[in-house]
N, C-alpha and C positions, 0 to 999 in steps of 0.2 A: 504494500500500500504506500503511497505518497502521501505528503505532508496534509493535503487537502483533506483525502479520504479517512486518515487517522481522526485529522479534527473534527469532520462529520459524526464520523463512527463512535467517537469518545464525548462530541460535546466541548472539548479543549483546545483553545482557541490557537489558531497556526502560530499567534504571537509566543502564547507562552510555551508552546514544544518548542519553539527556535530560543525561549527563554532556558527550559529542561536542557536543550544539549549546549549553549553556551556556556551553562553554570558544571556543566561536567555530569548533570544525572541521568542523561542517557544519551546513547553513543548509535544511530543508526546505520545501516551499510548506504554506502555512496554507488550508485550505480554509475556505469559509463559515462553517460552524458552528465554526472554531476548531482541529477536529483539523491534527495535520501528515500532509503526503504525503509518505511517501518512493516515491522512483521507485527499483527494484532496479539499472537499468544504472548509474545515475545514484551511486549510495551502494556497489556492488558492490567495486567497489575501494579505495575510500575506508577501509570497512571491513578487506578485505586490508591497506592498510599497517599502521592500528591496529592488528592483528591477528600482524604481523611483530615490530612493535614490543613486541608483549604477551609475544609467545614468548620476545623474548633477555628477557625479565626469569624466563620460567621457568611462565606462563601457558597455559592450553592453548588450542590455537589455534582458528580459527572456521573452519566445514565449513556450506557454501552447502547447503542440502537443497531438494530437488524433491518 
């Protein structure tokens, strides 16, 4: 999945995943032409803790959509 599709799918906005792998908490594969891949199994949780963390600050949380 591409950055788009991740943020659709998670609900988390493209800003703040290019925030996640700036700060070093997550690292996705760079294909050829340069986009990132994120894999859903792979970021799925990842995103849940961020997501935990977002809430005790008062944050609304993130809902995986199908």
């Amino acid at each position: 999945m591409n950055i788009g599709e991740i943020s659709c799918r998670t609900g988390v906005s493209v800003r703040s995943i290019r925030y996640y792998e700036q700060k070093g908490l997550i690292s996705p594969k760079r294909q050829e032409n340069g986009y990132r891949e994120y894999g859903e199994k792979r970021y799925k949780n990842t995103f849940k803790r961020y997501n935990f963390m977002n809430c005790e600050r008062g944050d609304s949380p993130i809902h995986w959509r199908r």
